[in-house]
N, CA, C and O of each residue as an XYZ file, in Angstrom:
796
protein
N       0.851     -1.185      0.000
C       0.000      0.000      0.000
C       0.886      1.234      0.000
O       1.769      1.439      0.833
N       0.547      2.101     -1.091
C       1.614      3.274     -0.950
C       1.146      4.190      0.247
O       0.001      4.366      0.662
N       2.557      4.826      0.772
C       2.679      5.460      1.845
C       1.904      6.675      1.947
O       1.471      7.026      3.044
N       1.726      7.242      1.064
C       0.913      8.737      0.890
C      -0.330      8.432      0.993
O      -0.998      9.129      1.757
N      -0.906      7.469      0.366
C      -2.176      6.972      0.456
C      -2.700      6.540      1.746
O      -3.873      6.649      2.106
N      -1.946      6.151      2.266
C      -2.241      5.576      4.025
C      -2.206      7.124      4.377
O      -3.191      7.860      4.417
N      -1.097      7.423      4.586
C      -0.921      8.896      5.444
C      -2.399      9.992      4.888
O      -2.770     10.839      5.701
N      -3.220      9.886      3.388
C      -4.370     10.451      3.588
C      -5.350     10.129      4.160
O      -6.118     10.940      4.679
N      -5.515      8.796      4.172
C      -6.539      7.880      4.874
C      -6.518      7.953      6.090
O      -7.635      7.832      6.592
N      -5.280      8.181      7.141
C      -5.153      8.050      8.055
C      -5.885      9.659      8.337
O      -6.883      9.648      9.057
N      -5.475     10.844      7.860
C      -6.069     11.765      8.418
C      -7.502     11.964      8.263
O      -8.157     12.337      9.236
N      -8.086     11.739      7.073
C      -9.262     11.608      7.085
C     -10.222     10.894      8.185
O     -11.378     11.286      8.338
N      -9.427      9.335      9.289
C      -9.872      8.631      9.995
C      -9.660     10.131     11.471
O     -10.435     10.307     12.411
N      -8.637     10.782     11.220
C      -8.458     11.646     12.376
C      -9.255     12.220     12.701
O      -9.736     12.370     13.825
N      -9.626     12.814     11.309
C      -9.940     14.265     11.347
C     -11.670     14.169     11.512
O     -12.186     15.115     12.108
N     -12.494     13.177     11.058
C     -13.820     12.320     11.739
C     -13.600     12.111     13.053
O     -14.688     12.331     13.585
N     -12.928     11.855     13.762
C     -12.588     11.219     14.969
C     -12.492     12.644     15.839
O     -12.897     12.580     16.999
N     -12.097     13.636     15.465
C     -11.846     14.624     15.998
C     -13.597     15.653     15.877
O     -13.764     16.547     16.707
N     -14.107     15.528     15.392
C     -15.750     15.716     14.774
C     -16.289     15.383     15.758
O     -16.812     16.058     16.645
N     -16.128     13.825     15.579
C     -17.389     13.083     16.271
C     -17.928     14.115     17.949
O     -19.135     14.333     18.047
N     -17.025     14.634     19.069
C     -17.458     15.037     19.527
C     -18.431     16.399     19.357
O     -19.340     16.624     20.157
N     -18.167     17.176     18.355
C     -18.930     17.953     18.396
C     -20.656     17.431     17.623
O     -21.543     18.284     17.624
N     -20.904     16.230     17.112
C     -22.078     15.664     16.523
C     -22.190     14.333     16.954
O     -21.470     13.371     17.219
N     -23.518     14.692     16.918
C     -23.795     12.732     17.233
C     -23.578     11.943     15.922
O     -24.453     11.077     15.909
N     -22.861     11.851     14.886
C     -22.635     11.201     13.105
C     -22.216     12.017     12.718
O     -22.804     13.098     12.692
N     -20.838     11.801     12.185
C     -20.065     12.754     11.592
C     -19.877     11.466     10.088
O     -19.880     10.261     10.336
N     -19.737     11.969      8.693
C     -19.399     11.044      7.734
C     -18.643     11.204      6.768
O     -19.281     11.618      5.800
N     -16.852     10.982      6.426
C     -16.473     11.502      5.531
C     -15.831     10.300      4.735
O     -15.485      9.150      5.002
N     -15.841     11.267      3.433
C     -15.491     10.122      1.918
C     -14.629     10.824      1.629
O     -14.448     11.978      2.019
N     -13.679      9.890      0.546
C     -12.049     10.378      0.411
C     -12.029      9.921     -0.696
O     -12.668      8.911     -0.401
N     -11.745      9.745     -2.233
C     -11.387      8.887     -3.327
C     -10.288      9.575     -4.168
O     -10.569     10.732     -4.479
N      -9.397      9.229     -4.492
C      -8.269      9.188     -5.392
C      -7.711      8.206     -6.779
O      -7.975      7.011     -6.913
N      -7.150      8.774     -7.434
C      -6.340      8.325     -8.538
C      -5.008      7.879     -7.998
O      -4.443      8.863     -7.521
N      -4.439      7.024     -7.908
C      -2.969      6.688     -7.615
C      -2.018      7.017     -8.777
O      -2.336      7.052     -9.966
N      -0.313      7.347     -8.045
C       0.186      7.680     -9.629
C       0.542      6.283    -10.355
O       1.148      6.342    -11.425
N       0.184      5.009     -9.807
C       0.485      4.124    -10.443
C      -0.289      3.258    -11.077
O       0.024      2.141    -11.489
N      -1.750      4.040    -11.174
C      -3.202      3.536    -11.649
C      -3.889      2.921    -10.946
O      -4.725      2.180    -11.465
N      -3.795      2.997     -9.675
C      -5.089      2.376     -9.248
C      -5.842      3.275     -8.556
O      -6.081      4.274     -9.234
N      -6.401      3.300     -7.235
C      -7.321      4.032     -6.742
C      -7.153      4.170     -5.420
O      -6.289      3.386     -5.029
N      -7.639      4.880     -4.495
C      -7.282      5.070     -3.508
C      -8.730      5.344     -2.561
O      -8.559      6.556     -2.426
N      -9.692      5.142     -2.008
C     -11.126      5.593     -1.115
C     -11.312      4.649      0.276
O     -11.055      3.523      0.703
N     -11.772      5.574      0.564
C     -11.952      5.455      2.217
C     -13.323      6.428      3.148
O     -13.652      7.602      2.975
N     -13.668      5.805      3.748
C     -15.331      6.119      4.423
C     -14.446      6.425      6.016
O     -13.531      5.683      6.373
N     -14.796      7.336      6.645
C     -14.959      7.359      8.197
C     -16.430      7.551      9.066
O     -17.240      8.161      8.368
N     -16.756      7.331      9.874
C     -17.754      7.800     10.668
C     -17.437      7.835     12.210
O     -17.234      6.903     12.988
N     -17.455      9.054     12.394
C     -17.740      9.611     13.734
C     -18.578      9.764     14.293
O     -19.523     10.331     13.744
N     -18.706      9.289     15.866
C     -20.237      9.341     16.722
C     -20.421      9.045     17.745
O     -19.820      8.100     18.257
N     -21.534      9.936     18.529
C     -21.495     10.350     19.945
C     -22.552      9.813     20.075
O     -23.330      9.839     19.122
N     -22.987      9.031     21.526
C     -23.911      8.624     22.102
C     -24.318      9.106     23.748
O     -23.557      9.848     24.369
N     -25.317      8.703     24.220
C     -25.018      8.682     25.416
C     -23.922      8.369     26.962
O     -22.963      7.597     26.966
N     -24.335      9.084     27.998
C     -23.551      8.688     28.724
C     -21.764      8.434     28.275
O     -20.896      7.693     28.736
N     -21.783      9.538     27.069
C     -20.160      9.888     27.359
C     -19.897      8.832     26.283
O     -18.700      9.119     26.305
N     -19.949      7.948     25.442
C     -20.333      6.805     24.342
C     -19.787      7.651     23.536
O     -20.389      8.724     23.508
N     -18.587      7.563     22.654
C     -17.988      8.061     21.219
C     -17.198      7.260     20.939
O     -16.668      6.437     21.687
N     -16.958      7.514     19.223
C     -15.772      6.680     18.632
C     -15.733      7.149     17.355
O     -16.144      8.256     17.005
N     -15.155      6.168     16.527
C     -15.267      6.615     14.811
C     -14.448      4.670     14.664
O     -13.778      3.869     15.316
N     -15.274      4.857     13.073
C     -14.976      3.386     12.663
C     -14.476      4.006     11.276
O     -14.323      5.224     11.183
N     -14.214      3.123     10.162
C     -13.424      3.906      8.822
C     -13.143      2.049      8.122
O     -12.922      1.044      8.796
N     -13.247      2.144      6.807
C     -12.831      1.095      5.989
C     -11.885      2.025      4.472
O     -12.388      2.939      3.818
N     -10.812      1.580      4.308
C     -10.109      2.343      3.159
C      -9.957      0.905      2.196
O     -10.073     -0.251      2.603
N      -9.712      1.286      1.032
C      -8.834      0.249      0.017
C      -8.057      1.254     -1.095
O      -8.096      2.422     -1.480
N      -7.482      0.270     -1.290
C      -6.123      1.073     -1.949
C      -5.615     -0.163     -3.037
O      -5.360     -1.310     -2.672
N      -5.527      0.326     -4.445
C      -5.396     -0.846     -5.735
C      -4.271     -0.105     -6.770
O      -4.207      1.120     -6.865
N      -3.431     -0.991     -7.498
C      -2.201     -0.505     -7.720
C      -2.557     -0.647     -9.313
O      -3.764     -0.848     -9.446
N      -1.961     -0.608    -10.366
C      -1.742     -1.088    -11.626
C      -1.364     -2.578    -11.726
O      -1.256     -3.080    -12.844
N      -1.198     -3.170    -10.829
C      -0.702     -4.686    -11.186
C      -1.684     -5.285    -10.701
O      -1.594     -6.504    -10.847
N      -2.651     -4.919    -10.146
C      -3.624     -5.343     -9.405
C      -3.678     -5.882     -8.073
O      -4.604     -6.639     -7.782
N      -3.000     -5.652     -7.425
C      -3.056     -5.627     -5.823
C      -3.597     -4.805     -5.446
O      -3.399     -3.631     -5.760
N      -4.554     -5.279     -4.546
C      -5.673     -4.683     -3.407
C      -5.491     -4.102     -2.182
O      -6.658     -4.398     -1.925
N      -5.196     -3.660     -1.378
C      -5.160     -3.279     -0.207
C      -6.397     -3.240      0.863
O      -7.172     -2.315      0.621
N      -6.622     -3.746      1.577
C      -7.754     -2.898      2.317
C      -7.492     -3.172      3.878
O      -6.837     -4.088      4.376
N      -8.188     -2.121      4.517
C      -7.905     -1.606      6.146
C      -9.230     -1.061      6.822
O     -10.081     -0.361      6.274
N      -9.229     -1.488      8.025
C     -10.660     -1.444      7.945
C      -9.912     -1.276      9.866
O      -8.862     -1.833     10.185
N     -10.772     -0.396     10.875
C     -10.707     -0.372     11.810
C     -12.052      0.347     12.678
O     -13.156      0.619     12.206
N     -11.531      0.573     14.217
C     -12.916      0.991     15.201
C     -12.100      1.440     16.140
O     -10.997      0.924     16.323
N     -12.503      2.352     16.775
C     -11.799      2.357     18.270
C     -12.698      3.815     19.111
O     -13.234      4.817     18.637
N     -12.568      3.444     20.175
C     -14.010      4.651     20.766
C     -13.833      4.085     22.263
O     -12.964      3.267     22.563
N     -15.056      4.793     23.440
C     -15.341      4.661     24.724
C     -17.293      4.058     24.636
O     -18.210      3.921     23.827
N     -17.007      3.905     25.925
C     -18.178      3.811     26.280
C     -18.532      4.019     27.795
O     -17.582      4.074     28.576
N     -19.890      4.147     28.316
C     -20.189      4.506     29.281
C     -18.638      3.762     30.800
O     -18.292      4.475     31.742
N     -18.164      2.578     30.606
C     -17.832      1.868     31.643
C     -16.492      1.340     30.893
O     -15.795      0.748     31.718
N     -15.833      1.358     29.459
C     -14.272      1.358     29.100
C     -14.171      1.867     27.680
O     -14.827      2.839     27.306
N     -13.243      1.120     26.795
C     -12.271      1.453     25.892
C     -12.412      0.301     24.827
O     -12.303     -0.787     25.392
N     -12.621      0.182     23.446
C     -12.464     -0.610     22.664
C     -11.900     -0.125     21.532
O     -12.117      1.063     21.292
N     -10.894     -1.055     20.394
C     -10.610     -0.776     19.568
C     -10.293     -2.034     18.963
O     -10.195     -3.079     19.607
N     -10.112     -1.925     17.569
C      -9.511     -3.129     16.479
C      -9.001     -2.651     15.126
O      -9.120     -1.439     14.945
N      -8.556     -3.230     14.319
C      -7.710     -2.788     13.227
C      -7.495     -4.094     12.357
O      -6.944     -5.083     12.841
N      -7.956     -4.055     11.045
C      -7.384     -5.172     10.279
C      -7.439     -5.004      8.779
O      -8.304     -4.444      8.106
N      -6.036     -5.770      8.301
C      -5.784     -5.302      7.258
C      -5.528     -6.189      6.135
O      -4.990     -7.203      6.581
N      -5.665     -6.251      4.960
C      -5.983     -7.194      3.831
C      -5.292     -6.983      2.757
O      -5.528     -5.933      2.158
N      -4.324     -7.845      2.251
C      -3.825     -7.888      0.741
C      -3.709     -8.943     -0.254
O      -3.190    -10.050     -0.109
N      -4.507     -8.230     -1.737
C      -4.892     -9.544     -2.264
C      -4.432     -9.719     -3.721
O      -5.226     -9.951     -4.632
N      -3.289     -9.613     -3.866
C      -1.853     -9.992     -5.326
C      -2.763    -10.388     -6.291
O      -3.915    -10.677     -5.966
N      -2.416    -10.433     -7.342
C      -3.209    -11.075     -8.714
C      -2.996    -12.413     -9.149
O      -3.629    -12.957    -10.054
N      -2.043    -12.949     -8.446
C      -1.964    -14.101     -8.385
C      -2.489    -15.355     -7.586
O      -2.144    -16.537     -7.618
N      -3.550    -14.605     -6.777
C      -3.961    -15.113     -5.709
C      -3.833    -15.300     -4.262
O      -4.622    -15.778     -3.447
N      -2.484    -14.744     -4.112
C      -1.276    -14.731     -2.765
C      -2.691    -13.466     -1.722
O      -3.053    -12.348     -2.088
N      -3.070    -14.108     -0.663
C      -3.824    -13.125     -0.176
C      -3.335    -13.283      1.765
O      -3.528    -14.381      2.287
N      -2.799    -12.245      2.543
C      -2.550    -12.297      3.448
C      -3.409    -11.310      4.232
O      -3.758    -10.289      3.640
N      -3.748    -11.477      5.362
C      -4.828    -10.929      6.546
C      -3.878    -10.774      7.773
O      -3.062    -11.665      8.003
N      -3.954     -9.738      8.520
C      -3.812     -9.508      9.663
C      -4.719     -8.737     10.228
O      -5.547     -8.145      9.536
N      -4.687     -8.621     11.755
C      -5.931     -8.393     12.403
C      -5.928     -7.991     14.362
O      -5.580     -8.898     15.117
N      -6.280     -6.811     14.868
C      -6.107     -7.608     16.147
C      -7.224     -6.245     16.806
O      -7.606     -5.153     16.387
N      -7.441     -7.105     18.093
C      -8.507     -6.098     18.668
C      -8.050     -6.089     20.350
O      -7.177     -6.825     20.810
N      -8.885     -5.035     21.189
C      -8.541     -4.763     22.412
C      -9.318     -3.896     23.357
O      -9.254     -2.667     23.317
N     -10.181     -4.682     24.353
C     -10.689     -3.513     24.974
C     -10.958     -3.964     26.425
O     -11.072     -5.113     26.851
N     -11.056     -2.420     27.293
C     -10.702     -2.966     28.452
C     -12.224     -2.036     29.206
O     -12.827     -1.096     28.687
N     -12.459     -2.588     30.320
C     -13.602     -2.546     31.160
C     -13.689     -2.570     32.550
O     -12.777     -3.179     33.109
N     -14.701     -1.976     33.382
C     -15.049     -2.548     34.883
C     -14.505     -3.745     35.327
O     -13.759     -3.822     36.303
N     -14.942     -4.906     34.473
C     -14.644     -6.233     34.796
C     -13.396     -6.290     34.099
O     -12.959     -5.224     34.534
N     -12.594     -6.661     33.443
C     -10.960     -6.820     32.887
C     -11.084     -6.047     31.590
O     -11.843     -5.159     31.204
N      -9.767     -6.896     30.900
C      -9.581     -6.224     29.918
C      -9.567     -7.895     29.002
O      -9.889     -9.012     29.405
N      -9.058     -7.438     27.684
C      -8.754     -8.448     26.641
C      -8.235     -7.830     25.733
O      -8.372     -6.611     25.634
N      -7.257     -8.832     24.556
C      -7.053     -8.884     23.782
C      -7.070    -10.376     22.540
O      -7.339    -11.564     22.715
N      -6.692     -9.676     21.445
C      -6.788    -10.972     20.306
C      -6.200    -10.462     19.025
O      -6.372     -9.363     18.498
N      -5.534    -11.390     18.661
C      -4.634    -10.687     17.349
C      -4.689    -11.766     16.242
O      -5.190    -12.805     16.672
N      -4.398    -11.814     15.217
C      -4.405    -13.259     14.062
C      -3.769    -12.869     12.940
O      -3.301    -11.748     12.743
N      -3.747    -13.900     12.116
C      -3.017    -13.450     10.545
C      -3.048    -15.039      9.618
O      -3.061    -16.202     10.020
N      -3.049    -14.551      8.484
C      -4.030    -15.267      7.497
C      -2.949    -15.487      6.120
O      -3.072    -14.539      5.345
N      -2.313    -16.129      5.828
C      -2.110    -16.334      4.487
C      -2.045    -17.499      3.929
O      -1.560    -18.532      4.391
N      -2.894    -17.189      2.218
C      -2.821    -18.234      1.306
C      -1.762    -17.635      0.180
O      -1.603    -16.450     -0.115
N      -1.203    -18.593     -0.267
C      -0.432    -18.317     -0.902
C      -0.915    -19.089     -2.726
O      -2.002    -19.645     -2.879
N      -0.131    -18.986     -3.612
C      -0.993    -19.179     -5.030
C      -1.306    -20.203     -5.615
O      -2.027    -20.436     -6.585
N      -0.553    -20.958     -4.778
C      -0.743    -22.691     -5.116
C      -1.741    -23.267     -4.246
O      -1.927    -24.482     -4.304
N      -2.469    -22.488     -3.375
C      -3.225    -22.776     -2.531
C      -3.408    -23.552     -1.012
O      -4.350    -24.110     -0.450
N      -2.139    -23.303     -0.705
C      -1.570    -23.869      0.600
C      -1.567    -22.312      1.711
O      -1.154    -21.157      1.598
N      -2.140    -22.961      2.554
C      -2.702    -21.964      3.859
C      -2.037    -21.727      4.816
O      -0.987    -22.369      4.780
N      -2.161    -20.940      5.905
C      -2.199    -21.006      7.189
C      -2.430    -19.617      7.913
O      -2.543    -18.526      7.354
N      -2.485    -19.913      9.460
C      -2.905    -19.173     10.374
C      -2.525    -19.248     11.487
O      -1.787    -20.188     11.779
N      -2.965    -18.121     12.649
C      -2.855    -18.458     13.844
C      -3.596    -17.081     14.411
O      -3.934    -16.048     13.832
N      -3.680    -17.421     15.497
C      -4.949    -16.251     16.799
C      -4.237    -16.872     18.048
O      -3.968    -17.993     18.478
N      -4.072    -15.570     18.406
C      -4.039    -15.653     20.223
C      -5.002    -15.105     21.254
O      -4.067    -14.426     21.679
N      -5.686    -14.875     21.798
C      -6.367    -14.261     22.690
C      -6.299    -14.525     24.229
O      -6.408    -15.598     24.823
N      -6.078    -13.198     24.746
C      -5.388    -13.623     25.960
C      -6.889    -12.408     26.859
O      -7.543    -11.516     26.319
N      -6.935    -12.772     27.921
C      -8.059    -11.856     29.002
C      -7.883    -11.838     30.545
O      -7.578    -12.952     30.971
N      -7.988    -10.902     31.475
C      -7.528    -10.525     32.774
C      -8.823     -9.984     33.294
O      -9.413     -9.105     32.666
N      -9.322    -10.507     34.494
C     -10.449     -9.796     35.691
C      -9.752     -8.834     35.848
O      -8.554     -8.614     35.668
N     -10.443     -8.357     36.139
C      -9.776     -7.217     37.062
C     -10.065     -7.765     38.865
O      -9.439     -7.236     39.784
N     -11.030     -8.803     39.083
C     -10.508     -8.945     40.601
C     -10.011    -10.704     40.668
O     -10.493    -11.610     41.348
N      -8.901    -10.728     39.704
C      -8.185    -11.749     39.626
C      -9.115    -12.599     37.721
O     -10.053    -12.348     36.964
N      -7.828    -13.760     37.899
C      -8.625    -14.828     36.813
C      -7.588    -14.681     35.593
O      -6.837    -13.756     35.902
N      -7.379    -14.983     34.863
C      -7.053    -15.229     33.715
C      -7.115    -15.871     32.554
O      -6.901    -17.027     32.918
N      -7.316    -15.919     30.978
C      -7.335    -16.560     30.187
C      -6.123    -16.253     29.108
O      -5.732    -15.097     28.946
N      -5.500    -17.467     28.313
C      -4.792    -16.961     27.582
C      -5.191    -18.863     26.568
O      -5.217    -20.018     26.991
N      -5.421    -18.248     25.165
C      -5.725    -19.307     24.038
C      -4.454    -18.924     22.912
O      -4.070    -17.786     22.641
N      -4.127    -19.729     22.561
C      -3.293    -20.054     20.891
C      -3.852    -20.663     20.173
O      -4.228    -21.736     20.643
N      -4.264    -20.370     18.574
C      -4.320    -21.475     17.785
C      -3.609    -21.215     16.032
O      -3.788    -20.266     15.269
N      -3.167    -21.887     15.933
C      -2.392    -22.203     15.166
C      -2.493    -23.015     13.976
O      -1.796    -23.964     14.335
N      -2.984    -23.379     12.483
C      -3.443    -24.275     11.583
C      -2.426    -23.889     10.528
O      -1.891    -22.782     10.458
N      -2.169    -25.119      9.548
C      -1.831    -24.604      7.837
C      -2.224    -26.034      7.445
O      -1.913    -27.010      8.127
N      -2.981    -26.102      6.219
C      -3.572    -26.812      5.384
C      -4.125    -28.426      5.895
O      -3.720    -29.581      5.766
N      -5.000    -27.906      6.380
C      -5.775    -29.143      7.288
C      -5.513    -29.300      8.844
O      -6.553    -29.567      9.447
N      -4.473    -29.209      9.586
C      -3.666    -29.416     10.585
C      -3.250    -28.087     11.239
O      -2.715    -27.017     10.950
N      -3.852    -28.819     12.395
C      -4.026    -27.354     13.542
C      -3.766    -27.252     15.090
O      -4.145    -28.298     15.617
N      -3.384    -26.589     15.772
C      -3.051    -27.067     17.071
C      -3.835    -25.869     17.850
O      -4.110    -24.835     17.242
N      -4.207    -26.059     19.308
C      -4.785    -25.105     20.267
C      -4.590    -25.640     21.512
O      -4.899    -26.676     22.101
N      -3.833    -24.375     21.799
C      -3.966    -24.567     23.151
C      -4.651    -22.976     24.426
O      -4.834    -21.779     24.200
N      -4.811    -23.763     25.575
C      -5.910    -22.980     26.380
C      -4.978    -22.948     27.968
O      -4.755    -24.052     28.464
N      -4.625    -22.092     28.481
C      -4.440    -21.905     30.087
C      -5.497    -20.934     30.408
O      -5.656    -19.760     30.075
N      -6.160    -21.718     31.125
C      -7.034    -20.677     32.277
C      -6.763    -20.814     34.040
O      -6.679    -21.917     34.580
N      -6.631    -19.315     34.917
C      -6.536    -19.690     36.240
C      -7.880    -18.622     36.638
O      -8.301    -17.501     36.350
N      -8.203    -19.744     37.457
C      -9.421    -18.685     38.247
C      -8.970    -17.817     39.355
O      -7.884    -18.021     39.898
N      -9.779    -16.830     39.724
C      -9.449    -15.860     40.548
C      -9.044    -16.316     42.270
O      -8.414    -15.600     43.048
N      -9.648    -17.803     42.590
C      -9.200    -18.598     43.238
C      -8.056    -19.333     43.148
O      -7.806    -20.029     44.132
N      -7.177    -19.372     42.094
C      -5.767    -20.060     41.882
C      -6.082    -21.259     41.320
O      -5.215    -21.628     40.527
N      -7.166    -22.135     41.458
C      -7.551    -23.390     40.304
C      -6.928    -22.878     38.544
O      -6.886    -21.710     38.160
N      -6.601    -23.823     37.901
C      -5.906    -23.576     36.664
C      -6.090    -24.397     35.981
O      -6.296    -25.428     36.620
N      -6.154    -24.582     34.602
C      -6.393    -25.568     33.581
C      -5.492    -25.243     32.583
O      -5.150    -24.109     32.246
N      -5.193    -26.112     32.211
C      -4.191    -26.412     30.492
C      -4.127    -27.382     29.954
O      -3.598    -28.403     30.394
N      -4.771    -27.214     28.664
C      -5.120    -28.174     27.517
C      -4.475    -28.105     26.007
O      -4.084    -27.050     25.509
N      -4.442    -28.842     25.629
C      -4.026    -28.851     23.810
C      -5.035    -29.553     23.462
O      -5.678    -30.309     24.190
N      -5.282    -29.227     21.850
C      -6.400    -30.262     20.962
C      -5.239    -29.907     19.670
O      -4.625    -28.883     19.369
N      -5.286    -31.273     19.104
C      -4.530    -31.163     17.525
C      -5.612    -32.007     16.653
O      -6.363    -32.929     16.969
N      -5.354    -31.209     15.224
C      -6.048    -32.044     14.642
C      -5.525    -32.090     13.571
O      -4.782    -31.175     13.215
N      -5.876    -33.597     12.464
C      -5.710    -33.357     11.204
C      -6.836    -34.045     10.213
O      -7.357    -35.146     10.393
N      -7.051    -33.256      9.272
C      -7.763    -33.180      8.225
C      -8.094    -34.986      8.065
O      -7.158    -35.782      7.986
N      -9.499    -35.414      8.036
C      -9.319    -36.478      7.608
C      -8.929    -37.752      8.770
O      -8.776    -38.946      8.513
N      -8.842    -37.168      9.920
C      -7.772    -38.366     10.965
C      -8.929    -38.007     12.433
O      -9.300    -38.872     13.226
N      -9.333    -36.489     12.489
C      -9.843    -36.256     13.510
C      -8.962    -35.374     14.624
O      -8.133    -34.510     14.339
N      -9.278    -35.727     15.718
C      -8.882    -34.846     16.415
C      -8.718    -35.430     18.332
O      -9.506    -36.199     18.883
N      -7.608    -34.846     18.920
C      -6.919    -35.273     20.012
C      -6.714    -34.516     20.847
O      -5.872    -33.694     20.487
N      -7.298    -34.269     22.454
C      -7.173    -33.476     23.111
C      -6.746    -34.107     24.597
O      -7.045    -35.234     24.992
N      -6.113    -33.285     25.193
C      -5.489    -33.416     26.552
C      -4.941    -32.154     28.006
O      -4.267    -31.123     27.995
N      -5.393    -32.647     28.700
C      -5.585    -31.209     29.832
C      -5.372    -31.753     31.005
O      -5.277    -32.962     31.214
N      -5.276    -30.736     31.942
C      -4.700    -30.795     33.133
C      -5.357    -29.615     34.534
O      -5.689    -28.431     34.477
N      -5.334    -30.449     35.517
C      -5.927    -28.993     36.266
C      -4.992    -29.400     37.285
O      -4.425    -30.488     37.385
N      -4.888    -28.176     38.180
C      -4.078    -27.734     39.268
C      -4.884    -26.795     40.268
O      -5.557    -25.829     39.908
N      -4.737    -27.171     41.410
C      -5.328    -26.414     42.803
C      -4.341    -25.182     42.946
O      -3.294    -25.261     42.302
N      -4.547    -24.106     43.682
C      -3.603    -22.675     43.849
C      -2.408    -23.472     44.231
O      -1.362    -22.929     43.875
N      -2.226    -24.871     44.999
C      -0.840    -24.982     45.319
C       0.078    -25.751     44.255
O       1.155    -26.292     44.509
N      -0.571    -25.690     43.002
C      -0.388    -26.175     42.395
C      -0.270    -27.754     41.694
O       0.058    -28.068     40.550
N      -0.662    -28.580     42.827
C      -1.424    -29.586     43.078
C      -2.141    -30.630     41.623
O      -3.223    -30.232     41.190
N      -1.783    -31.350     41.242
C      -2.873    -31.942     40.229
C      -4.093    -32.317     40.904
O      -4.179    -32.642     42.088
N      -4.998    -32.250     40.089
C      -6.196    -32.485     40.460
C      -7.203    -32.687     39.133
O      -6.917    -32.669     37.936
N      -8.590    -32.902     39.855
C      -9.262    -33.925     39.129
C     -10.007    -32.801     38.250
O     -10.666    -32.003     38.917
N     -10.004    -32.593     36.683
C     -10.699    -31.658     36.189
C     -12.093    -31.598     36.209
O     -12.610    -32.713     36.272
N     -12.819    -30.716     36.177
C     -14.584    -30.811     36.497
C     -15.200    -32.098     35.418
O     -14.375    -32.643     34.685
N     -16.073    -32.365     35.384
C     -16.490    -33.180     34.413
C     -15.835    -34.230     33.814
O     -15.899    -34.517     32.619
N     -15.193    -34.807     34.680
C     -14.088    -36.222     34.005
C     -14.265    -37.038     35.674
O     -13.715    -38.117     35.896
C-alpha cells in the first residue's frame, strides 16, 4: 500500500474522529487516482452517544496497476464503563497470494482483553494461520488461548486460572481427515494436580 495513500486515509480517519465530539454522526469520503493507476477511497464515521459513548470506525482500500488490493478497515471509541478498539488489514496480489492480519482490544469494569491473528494463502493454494487471545479480571482470573493451523492441521492450546488459583491447560490437535486429540490438566492454587470438572 503506498505510503501517501495511508498517510491520507489516516487523516481523514483523524480528522472524523476529531468531529465526532462535536455531533452525534459525523461522515467523511475520500477517493483518489494513484500515480500508479489504481485508486485510492476510504469512508470514516464519527459518533457520539449517550452517557459519554464516542468513537469513529473507517474502511479504506487502496489498488495498484498490477492489481493488488489493499484494504484496512478499523474501530476504536469509549463507552459509558471502558475502551475498545480493532484494526485489520488485507492484501490480495493477482496471483492469488492473499494475506490478513488483524487484532482487537478492549478494556472494562470487569478486565480487559485482547486478540490478534493473521491469514495467508499463498498461489498454489496452501494456507495457514494463527490467533491468540489472551483476558484478565480485574478482581483476579485469567485466560490466555493459541491457535495455530496450515492446510488441514491445527493445534490449540488454552491456560485458564481462576481468581481462586484453580488452573487448567489443555491442547487439541487435529488433522484433516484423521480427527482430532485433546489433553488437559488442572491444578489447585498450590499447584497440586487435580481432578478436572467433568471427568
Amino acid at each position: 500500500m503506498r505510503t501517501a495513500s495511508l498517510l491520507a486515509l489516516t487523516a481523514l480517519f483523524a480528522s472524523c474522529a476529531t468531529h465526532a465530539d462535536a455531533a452525534e454522526r459525523n461522515v467523511r469520503h475520500a477517493a483518489a487516482r494513484t500515480a500508479d493507476g489504481g485508486i485510492a477511497t476510504g469512508t470514516a464515521v464519527g459518533y457520539r452517544g449517550p452517557n459519554g459513548a464516542a468513537g469513529v470506525r473507517g474502511h479504506a482500500l487502496v489498488t495498484d496497476g498490477s492489481g493488488t488490493m489493499n484494504t484496512v478497515s478499523g474501530a476504536a471509541g469509549r463507552t459509558a464503563g471502558g475502551t475498545y478498539g480493532r484494526v485489520g488489514t488485507t492484501t490480495v496480489h493477482a496471483d492469488g497470494t492473499v494475506t490478513h492480519r488483524a487484532g482487537a482490544a478492549a478494556q472494562g469494569p470487569n478486565g480487559s482483553a485482547t486478540t490478534s491473528g493473521s491469514f495467508t494463502r499463498i498461489a498454489d493454494g496452501t494456507y495457514s494461520g494463527q490467533r491468540s487471545t489472551t483476558a484478565q479480571g480485574t478482581n483476579g482470573g485469567n485466560y490466555s488461548g493459541t491457535t495455530s493451523y496450515a492446510n488441514g492441521n491445527g493445534t490449540h492450546t488454552t491456560n485458564v486460572t481462576a481468581k481462586n488459583g484453580d488452573s487448567y491447560s489443555g491442547t487439541t490437535t487435529w488433522t484433516r481427515g484423521e480427527g482430532a486429540t485433546h489433553s488437559g490438566t488442572c491444578k489447585d492454587p498450590a499447584g497440586n494436580l487435580t481432578t478436572c470438572p467433568g471427568r
